[in-house]
C-alpha positions as CSV (number, residue, x, y, z in Angstrom):
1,X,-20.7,25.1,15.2
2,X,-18.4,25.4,11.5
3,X,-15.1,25.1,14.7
4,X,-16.6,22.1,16.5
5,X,-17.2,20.5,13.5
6,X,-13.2,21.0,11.9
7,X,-12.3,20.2,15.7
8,X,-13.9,16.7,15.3
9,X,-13.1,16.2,11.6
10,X,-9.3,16.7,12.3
11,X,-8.9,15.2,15.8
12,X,-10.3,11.5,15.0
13,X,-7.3,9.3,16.0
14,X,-9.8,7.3,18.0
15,X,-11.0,5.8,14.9
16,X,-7.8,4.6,14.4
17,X,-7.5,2.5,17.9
18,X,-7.7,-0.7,16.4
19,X,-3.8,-0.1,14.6
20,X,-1.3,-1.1,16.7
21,X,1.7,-1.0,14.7
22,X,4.0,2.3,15.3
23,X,4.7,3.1,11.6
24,X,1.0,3.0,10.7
25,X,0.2,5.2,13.8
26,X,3.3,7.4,12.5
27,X,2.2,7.6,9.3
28,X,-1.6,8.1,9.3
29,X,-0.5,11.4,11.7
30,X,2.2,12.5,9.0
31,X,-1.1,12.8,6.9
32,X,-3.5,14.0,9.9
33,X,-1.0,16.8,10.1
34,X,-0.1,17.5,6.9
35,X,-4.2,18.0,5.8
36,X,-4.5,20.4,9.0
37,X,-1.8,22.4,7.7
38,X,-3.2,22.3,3.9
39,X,-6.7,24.1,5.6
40,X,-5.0,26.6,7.6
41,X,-3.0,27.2,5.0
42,X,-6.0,27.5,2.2
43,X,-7.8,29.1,4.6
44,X,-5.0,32.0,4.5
45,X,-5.2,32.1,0.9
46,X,-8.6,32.5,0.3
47,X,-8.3,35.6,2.5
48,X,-6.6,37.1,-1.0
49,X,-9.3,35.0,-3.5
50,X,-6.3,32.3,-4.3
51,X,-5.7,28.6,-4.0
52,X,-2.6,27.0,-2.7
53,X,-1.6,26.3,-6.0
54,X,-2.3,29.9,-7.8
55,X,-0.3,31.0,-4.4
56,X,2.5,28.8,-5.0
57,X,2.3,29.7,-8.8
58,X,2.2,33.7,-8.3
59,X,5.5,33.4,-5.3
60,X,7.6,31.6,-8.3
61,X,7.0,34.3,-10.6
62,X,7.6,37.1,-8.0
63,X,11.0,35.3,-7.5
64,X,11.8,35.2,-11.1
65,X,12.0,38.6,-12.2
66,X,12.3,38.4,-15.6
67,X,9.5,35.3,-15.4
68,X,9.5,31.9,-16.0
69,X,9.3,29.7,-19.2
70,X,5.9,28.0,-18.9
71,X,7.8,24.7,-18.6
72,X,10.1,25.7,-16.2
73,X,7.1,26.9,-13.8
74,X,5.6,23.3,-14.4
75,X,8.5,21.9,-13.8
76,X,9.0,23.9,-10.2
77,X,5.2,23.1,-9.5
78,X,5.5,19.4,-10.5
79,X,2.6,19.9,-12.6
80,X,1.3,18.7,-16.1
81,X,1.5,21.0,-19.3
82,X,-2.2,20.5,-19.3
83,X,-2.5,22.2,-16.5
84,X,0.1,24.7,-16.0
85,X,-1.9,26.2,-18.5
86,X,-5.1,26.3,-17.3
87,X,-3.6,27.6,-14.2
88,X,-2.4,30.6,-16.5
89,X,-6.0,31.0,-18.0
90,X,-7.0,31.3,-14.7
91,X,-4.1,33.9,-13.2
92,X,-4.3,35.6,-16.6
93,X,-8.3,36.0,-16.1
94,X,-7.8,37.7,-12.5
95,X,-4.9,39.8,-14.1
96,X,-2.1,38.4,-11.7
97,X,-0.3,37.2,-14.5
98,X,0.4,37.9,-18.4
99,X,2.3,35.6,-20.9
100,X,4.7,37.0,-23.4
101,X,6.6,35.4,-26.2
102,X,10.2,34.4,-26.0
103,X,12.3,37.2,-27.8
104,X,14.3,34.4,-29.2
105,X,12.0,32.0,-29.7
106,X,8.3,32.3,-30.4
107,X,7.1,29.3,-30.2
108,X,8.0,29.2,-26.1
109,X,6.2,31.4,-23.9
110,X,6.9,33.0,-20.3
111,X,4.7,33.8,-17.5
112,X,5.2,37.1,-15.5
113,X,3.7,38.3,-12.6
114,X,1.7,41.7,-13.1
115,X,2.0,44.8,-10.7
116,X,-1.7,43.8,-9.6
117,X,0.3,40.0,-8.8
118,X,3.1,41.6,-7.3
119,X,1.0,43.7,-5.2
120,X,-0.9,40.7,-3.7
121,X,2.0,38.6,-2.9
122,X,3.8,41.9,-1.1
123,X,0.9,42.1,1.4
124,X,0.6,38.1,1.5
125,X,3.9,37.3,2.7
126,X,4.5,38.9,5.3
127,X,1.3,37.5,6.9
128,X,2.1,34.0,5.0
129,X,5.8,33.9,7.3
130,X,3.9,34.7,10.4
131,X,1.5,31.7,9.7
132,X,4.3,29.5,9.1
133,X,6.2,30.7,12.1
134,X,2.5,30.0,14.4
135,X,2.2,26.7,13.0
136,X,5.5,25.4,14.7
137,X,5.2,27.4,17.5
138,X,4.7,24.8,20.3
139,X,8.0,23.6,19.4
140,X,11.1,24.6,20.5
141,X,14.3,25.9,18.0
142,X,15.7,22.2,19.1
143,X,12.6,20.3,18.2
144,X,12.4,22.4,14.8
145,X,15.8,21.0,14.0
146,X,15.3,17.6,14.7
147,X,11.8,17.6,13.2
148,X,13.2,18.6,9.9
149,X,16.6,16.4,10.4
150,X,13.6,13.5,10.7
151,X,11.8,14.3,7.8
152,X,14.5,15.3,5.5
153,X,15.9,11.7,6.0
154,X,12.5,10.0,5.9
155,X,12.3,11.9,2.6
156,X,15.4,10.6,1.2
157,X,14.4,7.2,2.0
158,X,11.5,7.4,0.4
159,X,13.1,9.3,-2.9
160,X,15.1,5.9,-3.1
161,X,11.9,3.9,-2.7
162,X,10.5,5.8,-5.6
163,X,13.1,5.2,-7.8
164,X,13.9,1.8,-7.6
């Protein structure tokens, strides 16, 4: 029933029928797309007790060995300082993460990923790669290329767009 249900919930174009312009149809299945990936994708992470964003939070600090300044992880995240740190309350809470004092300067403070963190990405991502690789699996290596070729440029015009 719960599978019949996300079937219909994600494959509603028909309620779009009445649009007959390409780039609204283009658009409104950017986004159709985009939200299916965001649930399989949250889906995956809830498998390990995480959101997207305490994912996305915990991979940065596994990257960054000696951590991150609380900043620079908001910065990477495009998050607010508001809540970058609730985030932390949260990581901190479930152990994934610690925050330690600058040695140079007290008044910043850096996030680092705990052995319990570091253990829980190492058994997420290699299940996290395979779930990227199945979601583009219907297309080919060619398609891949000029997929992202597509959006990369779509992105750039949009960057502009943004900034004028």
């Amino acid at each position: 029933m719960a599978e019949h249900h996300a079937e219909h919930q994600w494959d509603n174009m028909k309620g779009y029928a009445w649009i007959k312009d390409m780039p609204s149809h283009l658009l409104i299945n950017f986004v159709r797309t985009y939200n299916m990936i965001e649930f399989i994708l949250n889906k995956h992470y809830q498998e390990y007790g995480l959101s997207e964003t305490k994912f996305n939070a915990l991979f940065l600090l596994y990257k960054a060995s000696d951590g991150l300044l609380l900043s620079e992880l908001g910065d990477l995240m495009l998050v607010t300082r508001a809540n970058i740190t609730g985030l932390m309350d949260r990581l901190e809470k479930d152990e994934l993460v610690q925050r330690l004092y600058h040695p140079n300067d007290r008044r910043s403070i850096i996030a680092k990923i705990t052995e319990k963190g570091r253990e829980i990405i190492e058994k997420i991502i290699p299940r996290h790669i395979k779930i990227n690789q199945e979601l583009v699996s219907n297309l080919s290596e060619e398609e891949k290329k000029i997929a992202n070729t597509i959006l990369e440029k779509l992105y750039q015009h949009l960057l502009s767009m943004a900034n004028k």
